[in-house]
C-alpha positions in Angstrom: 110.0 -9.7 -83.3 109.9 -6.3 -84.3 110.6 -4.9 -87.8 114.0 -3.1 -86.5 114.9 -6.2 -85.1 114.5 -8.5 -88.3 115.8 -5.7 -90.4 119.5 -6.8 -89.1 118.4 -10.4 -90.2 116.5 -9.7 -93.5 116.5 -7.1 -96.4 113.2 -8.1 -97.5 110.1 -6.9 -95.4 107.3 -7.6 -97.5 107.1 -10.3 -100.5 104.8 -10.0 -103.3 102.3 -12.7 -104.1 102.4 -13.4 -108.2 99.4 -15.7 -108.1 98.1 -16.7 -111.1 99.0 -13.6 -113.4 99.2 -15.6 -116.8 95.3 -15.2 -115.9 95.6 -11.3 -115.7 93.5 -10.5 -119.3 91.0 -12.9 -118.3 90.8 -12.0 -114.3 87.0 -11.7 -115.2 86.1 -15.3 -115.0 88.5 -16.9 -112.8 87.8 -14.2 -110.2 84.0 -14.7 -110.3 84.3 -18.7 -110.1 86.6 -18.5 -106.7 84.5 -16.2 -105.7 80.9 -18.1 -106.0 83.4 -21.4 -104.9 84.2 -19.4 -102.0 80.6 -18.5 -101.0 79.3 -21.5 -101.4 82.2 -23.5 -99.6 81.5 -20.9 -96.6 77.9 -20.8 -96.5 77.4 -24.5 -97.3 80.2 -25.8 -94.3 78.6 -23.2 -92.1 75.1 -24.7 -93.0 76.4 -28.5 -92.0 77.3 -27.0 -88.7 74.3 -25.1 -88.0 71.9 -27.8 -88.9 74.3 -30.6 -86.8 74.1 -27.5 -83.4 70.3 -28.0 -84.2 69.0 -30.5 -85.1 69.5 -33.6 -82.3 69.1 -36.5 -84.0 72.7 -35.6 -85.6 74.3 -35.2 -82.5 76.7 -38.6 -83.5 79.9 -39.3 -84.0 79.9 -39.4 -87.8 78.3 -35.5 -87.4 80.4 -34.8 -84.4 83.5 -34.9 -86.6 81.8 -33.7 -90.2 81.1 -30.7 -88.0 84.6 -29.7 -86.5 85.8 -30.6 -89.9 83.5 -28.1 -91.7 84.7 -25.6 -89.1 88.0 -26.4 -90.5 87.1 -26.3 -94.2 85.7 -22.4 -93.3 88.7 -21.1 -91.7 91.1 -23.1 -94.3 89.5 -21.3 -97.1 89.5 -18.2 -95.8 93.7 -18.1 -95.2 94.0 -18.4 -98.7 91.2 -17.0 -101.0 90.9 -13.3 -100.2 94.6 -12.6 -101.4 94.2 -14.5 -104.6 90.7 -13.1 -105.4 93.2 -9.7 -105.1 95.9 -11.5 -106.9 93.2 -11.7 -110.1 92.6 -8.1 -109.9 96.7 -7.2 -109.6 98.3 -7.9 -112.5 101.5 -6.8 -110.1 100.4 -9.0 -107.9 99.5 -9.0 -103.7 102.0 -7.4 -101.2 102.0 -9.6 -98.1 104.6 -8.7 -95.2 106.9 -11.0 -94.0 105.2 -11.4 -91.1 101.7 -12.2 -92.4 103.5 -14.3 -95.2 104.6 -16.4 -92.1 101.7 -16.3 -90.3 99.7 -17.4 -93.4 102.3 -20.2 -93.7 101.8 -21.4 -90.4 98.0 -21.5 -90.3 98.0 -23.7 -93.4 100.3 -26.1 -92.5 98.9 -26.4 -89.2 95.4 -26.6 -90.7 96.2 -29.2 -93.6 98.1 -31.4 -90.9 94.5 -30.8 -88.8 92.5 -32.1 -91.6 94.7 -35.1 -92.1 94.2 -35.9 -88.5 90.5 -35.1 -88.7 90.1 -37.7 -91.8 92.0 -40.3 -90.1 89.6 -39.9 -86.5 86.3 -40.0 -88.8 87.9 -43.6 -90.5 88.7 -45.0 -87.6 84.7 -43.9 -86.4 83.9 -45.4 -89.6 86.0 -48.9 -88.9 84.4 -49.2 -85.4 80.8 -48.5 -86.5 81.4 -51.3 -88.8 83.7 -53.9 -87.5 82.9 -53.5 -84.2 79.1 -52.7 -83.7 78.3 -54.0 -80.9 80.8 -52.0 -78.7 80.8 -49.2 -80.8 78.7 -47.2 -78.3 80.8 -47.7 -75.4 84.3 -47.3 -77.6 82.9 -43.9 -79.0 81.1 -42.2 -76.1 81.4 -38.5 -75.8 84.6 -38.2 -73.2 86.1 -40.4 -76.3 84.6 -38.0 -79.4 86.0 -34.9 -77.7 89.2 -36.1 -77.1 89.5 -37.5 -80.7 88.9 -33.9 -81.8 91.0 -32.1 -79.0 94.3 -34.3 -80.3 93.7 -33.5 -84.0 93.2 -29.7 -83.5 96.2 -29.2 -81.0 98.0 -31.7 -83.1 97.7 -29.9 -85.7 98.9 -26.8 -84.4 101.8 -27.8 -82.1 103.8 -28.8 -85.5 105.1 -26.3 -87.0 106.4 -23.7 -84.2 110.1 -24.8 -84.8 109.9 -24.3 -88.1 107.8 -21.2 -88.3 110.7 -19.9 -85.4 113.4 -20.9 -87.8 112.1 -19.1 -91.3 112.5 -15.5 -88.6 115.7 -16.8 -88.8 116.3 -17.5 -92.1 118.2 -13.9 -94.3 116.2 -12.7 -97.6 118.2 -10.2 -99.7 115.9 -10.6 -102.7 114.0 -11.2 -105.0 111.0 -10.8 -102.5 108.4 -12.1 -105.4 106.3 -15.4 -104.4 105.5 -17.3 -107.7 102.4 -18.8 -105.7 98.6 -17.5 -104.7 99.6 -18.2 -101.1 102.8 -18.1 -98.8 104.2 -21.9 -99.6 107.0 -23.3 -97.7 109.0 -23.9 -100.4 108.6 -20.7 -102.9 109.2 -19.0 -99.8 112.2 -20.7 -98.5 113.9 -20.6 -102.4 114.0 -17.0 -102.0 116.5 -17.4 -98.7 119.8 -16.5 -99.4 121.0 -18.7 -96.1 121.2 -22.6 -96.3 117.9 -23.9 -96.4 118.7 -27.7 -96.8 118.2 -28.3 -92.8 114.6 -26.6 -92.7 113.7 -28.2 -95.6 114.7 -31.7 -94.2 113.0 -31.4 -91.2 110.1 -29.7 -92.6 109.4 -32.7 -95.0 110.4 -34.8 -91.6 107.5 -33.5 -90.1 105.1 -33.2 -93.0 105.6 -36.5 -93.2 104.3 -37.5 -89.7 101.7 -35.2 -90.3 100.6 -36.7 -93.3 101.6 -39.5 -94.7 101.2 -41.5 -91.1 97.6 -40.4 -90.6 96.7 -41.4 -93.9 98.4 -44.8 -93.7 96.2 -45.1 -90.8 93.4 -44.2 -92.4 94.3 -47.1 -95.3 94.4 -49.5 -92.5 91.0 -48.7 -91.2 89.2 -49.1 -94.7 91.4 -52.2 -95.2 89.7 -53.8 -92.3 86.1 -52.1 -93.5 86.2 -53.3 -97.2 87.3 -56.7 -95.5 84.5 -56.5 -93.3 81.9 -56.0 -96.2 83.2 -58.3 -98.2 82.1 -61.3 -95.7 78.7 -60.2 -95.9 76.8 -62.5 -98.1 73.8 -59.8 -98.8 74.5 -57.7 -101.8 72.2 -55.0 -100.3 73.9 -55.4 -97.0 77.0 -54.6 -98.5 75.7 -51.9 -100.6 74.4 -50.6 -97.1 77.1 -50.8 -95.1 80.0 -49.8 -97.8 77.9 -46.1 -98.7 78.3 -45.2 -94.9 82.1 -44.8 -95.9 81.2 -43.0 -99.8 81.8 -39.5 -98.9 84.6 -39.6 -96.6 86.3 -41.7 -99.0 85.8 -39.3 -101.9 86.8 -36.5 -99.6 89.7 -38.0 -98.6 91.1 -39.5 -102.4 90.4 -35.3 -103.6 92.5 -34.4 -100.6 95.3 -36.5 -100.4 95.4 -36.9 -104.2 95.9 -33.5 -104.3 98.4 -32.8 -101.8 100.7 -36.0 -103.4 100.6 -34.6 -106.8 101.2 -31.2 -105.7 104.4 -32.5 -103.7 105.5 -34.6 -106.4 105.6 -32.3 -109.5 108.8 -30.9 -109.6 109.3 -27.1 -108.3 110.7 -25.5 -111.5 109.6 -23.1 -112.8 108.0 -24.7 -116.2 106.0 -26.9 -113.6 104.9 -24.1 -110.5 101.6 -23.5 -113.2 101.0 -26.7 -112.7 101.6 -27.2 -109.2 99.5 -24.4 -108.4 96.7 -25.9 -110.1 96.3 -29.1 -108.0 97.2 -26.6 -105.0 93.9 -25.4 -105.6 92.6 -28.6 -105.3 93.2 -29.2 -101.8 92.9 -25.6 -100.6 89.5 -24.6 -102.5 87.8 -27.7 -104.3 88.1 -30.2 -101.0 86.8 -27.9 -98.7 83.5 -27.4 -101.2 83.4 -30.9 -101.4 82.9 -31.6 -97.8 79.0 -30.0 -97.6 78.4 -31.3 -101.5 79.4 -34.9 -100.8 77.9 -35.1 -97.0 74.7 -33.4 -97.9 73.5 -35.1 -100.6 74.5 -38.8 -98.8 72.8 -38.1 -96.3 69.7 -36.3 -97.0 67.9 -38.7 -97.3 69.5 -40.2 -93.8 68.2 -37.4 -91.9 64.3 -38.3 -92.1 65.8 -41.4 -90.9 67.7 -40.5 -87.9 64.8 -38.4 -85.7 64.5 -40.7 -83.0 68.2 -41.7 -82.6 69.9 -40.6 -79.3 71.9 -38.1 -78.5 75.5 -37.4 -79.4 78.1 -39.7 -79.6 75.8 -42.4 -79.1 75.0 -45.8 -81.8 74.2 -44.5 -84.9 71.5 -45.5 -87.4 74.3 -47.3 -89.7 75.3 -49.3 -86.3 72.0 -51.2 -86.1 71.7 -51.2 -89.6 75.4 -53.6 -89.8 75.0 -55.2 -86.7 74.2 -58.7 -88.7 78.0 -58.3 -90.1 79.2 -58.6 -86.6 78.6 -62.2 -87.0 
């Protein structure tokens, strides 16, 4: 759609990103720490994936899925961070068109709803390796690993089309200022001067499938893990077989701890301080977490994998459980 052409639908052509400008007289700090978060959440994700593309012995499941998710991490981080580091440089704040202001929306929700699917394949890895070790080679083969990571990433991305479609359709007359560090759905959509209570229904509508079902699913799968573990008589068997799941788990409480609080406090504007907070939680601090957590779990892992075979075969962790198959 071409300017001219949304120019009959919209007055506003460009919205300004406010970011966090209660910062502005001490930009100094906060922009060096997202910066050195940024660098490190970059170089340390691109790192994991480098050393999984070497290294054979973590050609597995467990690294199969770390290492799209670390792909995901890179290019979920990089959406966001480059217009607030400007945001804490601008006490006016970031001009964004409307068009990259949608596009920006689109590639988060699609990549948050990617993640969510991403978390929920790598517990139900988890739940197989575990509960079902002795057919855990044949149920996750590499046809089955691909696939698995095929369906999160075009999941992902085939959900929000209608409703990136309908905010083109959407009228702003003003105010075109964003009290946000990115292009969120709803401190965009307040500034509409049409009816937004559709959109916003069916946006939750399908936030909610996005979200909320994979990580119910993902419940279910440690459910059956911790009930799993549990049965094992040997303390150090369960110690074992329970830190296998330790970093996803922490990855996954940051993430969808995050995106629940952040949905939950209210959007007024006392509150949007706060809410911008814990968005920075799920958008900056759980993608550093993902090569923090990983890396130092399984350092020590790695010595121990060199003669395991090839991807998407049993891992390690499978032979080291198999006694709770009985």
């Amino acid at each position: 759609m071409t300017e001219v052409e949304r120019g009959n639908q919209s007055d506003v052509t460009e919205f300004i990103l406010l970011g966090f400008r209660i910062l502005y007289p001490f930009q100094l700090g906060p922009f060096v720490l997202v910066l050195l978060t940024y660098i490190t959440t970059v170089a340390g994700n691109t790192l994991i994936i480098i050393t999984i593309l070497v290294d054979r012995s973590l050609h597995t499941p467990m690294y199969f899925f770390l290492g799209n998710l670390s792909c995901l991490d890179i290019w979920y981080t990089s959406n966001i961070v480059p217009h607030m580091l400007q945001g804490f440089l601008d006490e006016k704040g970031v001009t964004i068109s409307f068009s990259g202001c949608v596009t920006q929306l689109y590639i988060f929700g699609s990549q948050a709803a990617t993640e969510s699917f991403l978390l929920m394949v790598m517990a139900y890895d988890r739940y197989l390796a575990i509960c079902n070790p002795l057919r855990y080679t044949a149920l996750m083969n590499g046809r089955v690993c691909i696939e698995l990571a095929s369906c999160s990433w075009l999941g992902g991305f085939l959900f929000n089309p209608v409703i990136m479609t309908w905010i083109y359709r959407l009228h702003f007359c003003g105010p075109n200022e964003i009290d946000h560090f990115f292009c969120d759905f709803m401190p965009l959509v307040k500034l509409s001067c049409s009816d937004t209570h559709l959109i916003t229904l069916v946006a939750f509508l399908l936030s909610t499938i996005a979200t909320l079902i994979p990580f119910l699913l993902t419940l279910i799968s440690y459910t059956f893990i911790i009930a799993v573990i549990v049965k094992n008589p040997s303390n150090t068997g369960r110690w074992k077989s329970f830190s296998t799941c330790t970093s996803h788990l922490i990855v996954v409480s940051t993430f969808y701890g995050a995106l629940a609080i952040v949905y939950m406090v209210p959007t007024a504007s006392a509150a949007m301080n706060l809410n911008k907070i814990f968005s920075l939680l799920y958008s900056l601090v759980t993608p550093l977490l993902n090569p923090l957590v990983y890396s130092l779990r399984n350092k020590d892992e790695v010595l121990r994998k060199q003669n395991t075979p090839s991807m998407c075969r049993s891992d390690t962790e499978t032979e080291r459980i198999k006694p709770l198959a009985g």
